[in-house]
N, C-alpha and C positions, 0 to 999 in steps of 0.2 A: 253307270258302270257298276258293273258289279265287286264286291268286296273280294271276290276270289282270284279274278284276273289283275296280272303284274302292268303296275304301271311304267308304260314305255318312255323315255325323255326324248323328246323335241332333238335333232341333231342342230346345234349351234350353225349359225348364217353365217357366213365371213365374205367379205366384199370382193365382189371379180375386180380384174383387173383395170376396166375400165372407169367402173366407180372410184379405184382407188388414183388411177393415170389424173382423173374431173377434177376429187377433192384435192390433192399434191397442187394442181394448176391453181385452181381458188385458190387453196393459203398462202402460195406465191403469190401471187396479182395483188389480194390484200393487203401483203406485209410491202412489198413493192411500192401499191401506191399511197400506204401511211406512212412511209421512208419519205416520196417524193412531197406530198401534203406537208410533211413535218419540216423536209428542207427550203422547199420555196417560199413556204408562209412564215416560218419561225428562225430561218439560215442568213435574214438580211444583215451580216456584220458580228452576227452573235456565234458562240459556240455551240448551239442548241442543233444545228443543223448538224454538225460536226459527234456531238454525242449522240444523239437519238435518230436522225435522219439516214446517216452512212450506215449503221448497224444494221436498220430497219429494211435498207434497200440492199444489200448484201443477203439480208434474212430471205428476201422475195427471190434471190434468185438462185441462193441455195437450199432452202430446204424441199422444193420438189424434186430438187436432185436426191437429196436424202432422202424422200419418202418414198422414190419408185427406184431406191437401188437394186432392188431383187430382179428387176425387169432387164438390167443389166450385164448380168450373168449369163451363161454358155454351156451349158453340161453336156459331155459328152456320153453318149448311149453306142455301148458295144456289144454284140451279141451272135447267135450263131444266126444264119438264114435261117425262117423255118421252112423253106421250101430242098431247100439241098443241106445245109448245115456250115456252110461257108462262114470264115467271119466275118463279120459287119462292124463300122465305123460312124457313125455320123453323130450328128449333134440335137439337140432335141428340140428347133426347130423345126427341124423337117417333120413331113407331115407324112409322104411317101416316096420312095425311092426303088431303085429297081437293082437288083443283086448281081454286082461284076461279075457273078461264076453261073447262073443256072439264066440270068433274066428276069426271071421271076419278078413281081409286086409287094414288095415289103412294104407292111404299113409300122409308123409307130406312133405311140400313146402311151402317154405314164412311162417315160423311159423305159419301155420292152417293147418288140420284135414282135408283129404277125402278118402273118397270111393275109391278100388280099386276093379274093378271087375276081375272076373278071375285072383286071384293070385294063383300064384303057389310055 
């Protein structure tokens, strides 16, 4: 590379949804079954199961909750048709939908409103 040309930076990886859905499940299962390990082996009559066991197995079944909360959420995306300019309502699940006022094929993406030609 030459000394004259700007160095570009690498755009930062951030994990899709599904790597993140995997590892949330893993760190559950593991905290899960070191709760269960810790009660049944170390819980016979002692408090040990009661301290480190219960915590451990509540950890396993909350924090994938915690970790895929974003997944949980509903945002609503409002806009005009771009086919006639009608207003539109829906939620940014939907992928396509079709316009109460003209028929038309509305696609959406990144919460905004396009044109879909030839839907079928």
């Amino acid at each position: 590379m030459s000394a004259k040309q700007p160095v570009t930076a690498k755009p930062a990886r951030t994990p899709d949804s599904a790597f993140t859905f995997s590892f949330a499940i893993a760190i559950g299962l593991l905290l899960f079954i070191a709760g269960l390990v810790v009660s049944l082996t170390l819980g016979g009559g002692s408090s040990v199961a009661l301290i480190f066991g219960l915590p451990l197995l509540m950890a396993g079944l909350l924090v994938p909750l915690f970790m895929m909360r974003q997944f949980f959420t509903r945002n609503d995306v409002t806009g005009a048709c771009p086919h006639c300019g009608a207003s539109i309502r829906t939620s940014d699940a939907t992928i396509r939908l079709e316009c109460p006022s003209c028929h038309g094929i509305v696609g959406v993406r990144n919460e905004t409103l396009y044109a879909v030609e030839g839907g079928s």
